[in-house]
VONULUM-433960 format. One line per field, with one value per residue (C-alpha): residue number from 1; residue in one letter; x, y, z. Coordinates in nm, 2 decimals. Each point is the difference from the previous one (the first is absolute). Layout:
residues N
i <- [NUM  ...]
aa <- [A  ...]
X <- [X  ...]
Y <- [Y  ...]
Z <- [Z  ...]
END
This chain:
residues 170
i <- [1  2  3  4  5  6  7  8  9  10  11  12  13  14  15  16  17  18  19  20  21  22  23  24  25  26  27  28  29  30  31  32  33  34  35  36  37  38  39  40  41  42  43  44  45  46  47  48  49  50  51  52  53  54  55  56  57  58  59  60  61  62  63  64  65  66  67  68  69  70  71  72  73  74  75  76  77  78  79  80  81  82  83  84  85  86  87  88  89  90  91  92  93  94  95  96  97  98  99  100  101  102  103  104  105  106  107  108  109  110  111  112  113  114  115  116  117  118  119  120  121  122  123  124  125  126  127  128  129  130  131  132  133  134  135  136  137  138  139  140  141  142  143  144  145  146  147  148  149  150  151  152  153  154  155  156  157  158  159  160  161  162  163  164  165  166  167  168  169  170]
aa <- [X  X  X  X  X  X  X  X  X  X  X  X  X  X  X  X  X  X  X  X  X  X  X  X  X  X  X  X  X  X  X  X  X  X  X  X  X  X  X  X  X  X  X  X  X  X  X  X  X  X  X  X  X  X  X  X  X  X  X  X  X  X  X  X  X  X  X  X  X  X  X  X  X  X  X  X  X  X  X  X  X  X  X  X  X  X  X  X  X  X  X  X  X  X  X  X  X  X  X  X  X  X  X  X  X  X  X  X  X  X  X  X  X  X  X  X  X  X  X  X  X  X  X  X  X  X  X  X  X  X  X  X  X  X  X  X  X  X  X  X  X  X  X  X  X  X  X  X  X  X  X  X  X  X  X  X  X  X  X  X  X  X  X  X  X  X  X  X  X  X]
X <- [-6.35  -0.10  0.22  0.02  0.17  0.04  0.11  0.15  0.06  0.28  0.22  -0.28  -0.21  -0.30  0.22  0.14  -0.38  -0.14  0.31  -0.07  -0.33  0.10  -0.10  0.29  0.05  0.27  0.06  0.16  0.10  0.19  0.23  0.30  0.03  -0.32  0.07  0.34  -0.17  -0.25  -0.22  0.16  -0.29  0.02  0.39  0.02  -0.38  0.05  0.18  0.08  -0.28  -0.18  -0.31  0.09  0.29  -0.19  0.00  0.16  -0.25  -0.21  -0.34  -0.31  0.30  -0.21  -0.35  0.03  0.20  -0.04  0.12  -0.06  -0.02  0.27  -0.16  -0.09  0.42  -0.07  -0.01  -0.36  0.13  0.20  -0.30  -0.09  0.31  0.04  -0.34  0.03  0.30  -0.20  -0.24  0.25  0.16  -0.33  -0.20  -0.23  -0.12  0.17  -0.03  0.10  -0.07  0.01  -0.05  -0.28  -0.26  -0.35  -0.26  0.11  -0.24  0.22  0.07  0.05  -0.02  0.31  0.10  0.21  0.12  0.37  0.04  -0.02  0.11  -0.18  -0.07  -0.11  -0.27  -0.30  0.08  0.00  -0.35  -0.18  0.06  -0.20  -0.08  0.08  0.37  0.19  0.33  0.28  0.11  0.29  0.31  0.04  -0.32  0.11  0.11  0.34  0.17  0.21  0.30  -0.23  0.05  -0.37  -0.11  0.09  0.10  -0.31  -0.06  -0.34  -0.26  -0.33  -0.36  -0.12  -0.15  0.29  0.20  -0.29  0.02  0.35  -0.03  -0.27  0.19  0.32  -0.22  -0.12]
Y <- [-2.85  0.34  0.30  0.36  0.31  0.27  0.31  0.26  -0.29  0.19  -0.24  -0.29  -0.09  -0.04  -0.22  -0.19  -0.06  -0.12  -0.25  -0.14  -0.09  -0.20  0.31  0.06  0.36  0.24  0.34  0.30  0.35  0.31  -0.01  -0.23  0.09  -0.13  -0.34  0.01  -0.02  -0.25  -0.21  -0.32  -0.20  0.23  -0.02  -0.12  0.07  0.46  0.15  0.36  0.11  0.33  0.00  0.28  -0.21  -0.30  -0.28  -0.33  -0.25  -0.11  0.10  -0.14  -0.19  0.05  -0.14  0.29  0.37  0.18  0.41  0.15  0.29  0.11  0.18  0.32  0.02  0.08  0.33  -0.05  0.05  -0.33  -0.22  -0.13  -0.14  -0.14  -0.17  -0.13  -0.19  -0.16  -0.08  -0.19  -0.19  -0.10  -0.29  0.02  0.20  0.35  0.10  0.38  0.22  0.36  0.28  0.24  0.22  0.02  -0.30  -0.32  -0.25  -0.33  0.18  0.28  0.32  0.19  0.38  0.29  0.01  -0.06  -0.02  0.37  0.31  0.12  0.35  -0.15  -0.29  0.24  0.10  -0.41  -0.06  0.28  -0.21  -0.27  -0.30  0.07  0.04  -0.24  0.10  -0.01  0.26  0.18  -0.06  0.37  -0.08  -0.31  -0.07  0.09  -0.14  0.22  0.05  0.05  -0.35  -0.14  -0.22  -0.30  0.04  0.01  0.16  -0.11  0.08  -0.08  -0.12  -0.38  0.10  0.16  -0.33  -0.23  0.19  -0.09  -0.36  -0.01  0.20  -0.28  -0.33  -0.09]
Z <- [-15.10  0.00  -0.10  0.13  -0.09  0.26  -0.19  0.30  0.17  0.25  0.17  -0.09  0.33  -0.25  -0.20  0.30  0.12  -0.30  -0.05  0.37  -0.16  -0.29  -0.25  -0.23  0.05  -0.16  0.08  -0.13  0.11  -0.17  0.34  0.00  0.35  0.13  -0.23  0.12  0.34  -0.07  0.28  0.01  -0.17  -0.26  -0.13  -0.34  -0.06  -0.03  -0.23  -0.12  -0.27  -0.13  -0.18  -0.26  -0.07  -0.13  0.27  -0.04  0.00  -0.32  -0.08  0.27  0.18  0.30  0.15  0.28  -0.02  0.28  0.02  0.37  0.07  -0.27  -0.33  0.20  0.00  -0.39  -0.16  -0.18  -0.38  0.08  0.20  -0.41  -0.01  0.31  -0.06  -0.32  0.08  0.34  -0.22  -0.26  0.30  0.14  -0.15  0.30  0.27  0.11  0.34  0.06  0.34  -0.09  0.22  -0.17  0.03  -0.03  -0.03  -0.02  -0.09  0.10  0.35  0.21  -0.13  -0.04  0.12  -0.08  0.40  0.00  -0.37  -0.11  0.16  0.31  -0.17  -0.32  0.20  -0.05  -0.36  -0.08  0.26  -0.21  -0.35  0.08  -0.10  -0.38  0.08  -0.12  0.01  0.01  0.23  -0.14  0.20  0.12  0.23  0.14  0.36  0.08  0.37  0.23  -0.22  -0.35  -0.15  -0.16  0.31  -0.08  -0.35  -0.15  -0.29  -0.10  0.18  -0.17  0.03  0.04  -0.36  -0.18  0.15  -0.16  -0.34  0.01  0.06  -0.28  -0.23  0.02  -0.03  0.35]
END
């Protein structure tokens, strides 16, 4: 059977997915709340984790980690870190969705709209291609009452993101 890690994994619907298909999936999140709240397929399978912390599982326990649309929640000096311990955990395949900027060879190309500061868009445009990133936090996106939209504190290209993955083994 195969086995599946989803790091982020919230209050598990991933997790609760992939068990309704016979794939022995864990998850973990840094919220007790959300695994306190977990998707009834999914109880008993989550559990409270944090990748700076070390997680509790052994090295390459699993065929499949998945991490969506959760490293861009990272300040960048700690996205090393982060990615060396998905890369201890996984003995397989990592699949990661990350929002970027900036050609993207295995998809869409990504955009500074939304992601940094309205005043700062043509600043970023007038870079070009050559910018990697990241762009320092005082230029990112901030919603109505000033919080970083949607917490994210790294905002990068599809390149700087690929140099990272390189850099930690993948």
């Amino acid at each position: 059977m195969a086995n599946s890690l989803d790091i982020g994994c919230a209050t598990g619907f991933l997790v609760e997915v992939l068990r309704e298909r016979s794939i022995d999936a864990e998850g973990c999140d840094v919220s007790q709340f959300a695994i306190d709240h977990a998707t009834p397929g999914a109880v008993g399978h989550v559990r409270v984790a944090n990748l700076f912390a070390g997680l509790p599982w052994e090295d390459q326990a699993f065929e499949l980690v998945t991490a969506l649309e959760i490293l861009e929640h990272l300040p960048p000096d700690r996205v090393p870190v982060a990615l060396g311990e998905l890369r201890r955990v996984c003995g397989g395949y990592l699949y990661a969705t990350i929002p970027s900027f900036g050609f993207n060879e295995s998809g869409m190309d990504g955009h500074f709209e939304g992601k940094v500061r309205p005043e700062r868009l043509d600043h970023y445009r007038q870079l070009g291609p050559d910018y990697l990133g990241p762009v320092p936090e005082e230029d990112l996106a901030v919603d109505a009452e000033g919080q970083l939209v949607e917490g994210h504190l790294t905002i990068a290209s599809f390149q700087w993101w690929t140099q990272q993955f390189d850099l930690a083994g993948f």
